[in-house]
N, C-alpha and C positions, 0 to 999 in steps of 0.2 A: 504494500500500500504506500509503504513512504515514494517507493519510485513513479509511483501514477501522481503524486503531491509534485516533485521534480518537474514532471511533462507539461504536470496543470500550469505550474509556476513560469514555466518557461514562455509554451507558449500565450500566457497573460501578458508576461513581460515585452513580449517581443509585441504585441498588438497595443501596449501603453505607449511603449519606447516610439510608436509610429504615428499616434494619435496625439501627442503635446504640441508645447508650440514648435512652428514648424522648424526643422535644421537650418534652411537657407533664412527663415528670421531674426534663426541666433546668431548664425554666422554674419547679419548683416549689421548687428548689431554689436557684435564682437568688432568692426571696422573693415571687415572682407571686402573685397570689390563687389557689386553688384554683379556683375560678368561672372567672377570667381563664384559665385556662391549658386547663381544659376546652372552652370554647371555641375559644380558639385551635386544639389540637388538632382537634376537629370542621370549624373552617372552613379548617383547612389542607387536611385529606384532602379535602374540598370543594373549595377551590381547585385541586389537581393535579387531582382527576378534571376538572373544567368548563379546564383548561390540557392539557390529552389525555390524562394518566395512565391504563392500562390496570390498573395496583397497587390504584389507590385508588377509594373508592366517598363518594357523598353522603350528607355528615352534618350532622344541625342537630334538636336539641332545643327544637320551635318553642316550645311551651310554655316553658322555660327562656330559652328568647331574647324571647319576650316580656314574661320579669316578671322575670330578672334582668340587671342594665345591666352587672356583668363578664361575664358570661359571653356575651355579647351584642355588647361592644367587644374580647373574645377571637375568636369567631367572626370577624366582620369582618376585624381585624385578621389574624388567621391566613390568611384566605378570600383576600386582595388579595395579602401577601405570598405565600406558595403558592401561587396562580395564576400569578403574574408568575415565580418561577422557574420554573417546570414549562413554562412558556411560551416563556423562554430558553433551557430544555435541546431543547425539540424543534426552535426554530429550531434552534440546534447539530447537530444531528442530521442537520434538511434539506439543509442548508447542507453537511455534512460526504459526505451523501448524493451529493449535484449534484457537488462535486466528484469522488466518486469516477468517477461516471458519465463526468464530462466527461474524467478521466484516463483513464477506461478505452478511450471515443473516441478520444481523439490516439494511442494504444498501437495501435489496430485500424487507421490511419492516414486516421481521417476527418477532414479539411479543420472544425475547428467555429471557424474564424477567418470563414466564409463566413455573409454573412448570407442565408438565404432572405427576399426583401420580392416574393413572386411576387404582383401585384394589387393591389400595395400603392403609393400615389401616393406616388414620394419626389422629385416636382420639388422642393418647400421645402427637400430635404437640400443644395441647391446652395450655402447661404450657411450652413453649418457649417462651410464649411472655412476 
């Protein structure tokens, strides 16, 4: 149970974290360029959707990324960062996933200490030990 608490938690968080004020507000307000931060916002929802986001969708004003270089090292910048969490929360996810599964096997009293290696050459496993 605690790891379906994990899942819940996670994906809560990740649907707050996208719902506040918005990134390219703070960034504008942080002093960012107006350019810079439009991009960034563009390559971030980019980033999550190409990181598995089901929320988000693919954004990029080629034109604007071709002729201007903030909004351009915004994109990017946004696009790497953004992926790479969006990336982390779904391992967490899998990871939180497997475990439940694998609790919920030892609960049902399946043996998952046992390895199946049926066809599998493990004379070389003799000098592991």
């Amino acid at each position: 149970m605690n790891t379906l608490k994990v899942v819940i938690s996670v994906m809560v968080s990740t649907i707050l974290l996208n719902g506040c004020v918005s990134q390219k507000e703070s960034m504008i307000q942080q002093g960012y360029p107006l350019a810079y931060a439009d991009g960034f916002d563009d390559g971030c929802h980019s980033g999550r959707k190409a990181g598995g986001s089901i929320l988000d969708d693919f954004r990029k004003d080629v034109t604007r990324f071709s002729s201007d270089t903030q909004y351009a090292q915004g994109w990017s910048d946004g696009f790497r960062q953004c992926e790479t969490e969006q990336e982390a929360i779904q391992r967490k996810v899998r990871i939180s996933l497997e475990q439940l599964k694998l609790q919920e096997l030892r609960s049902q009293g399946n043996n998952t200490n046992t390895l199946h290696l049926d066809g599998i050459d493990t004379s070389n496993f003799k000098y592991l030990k």
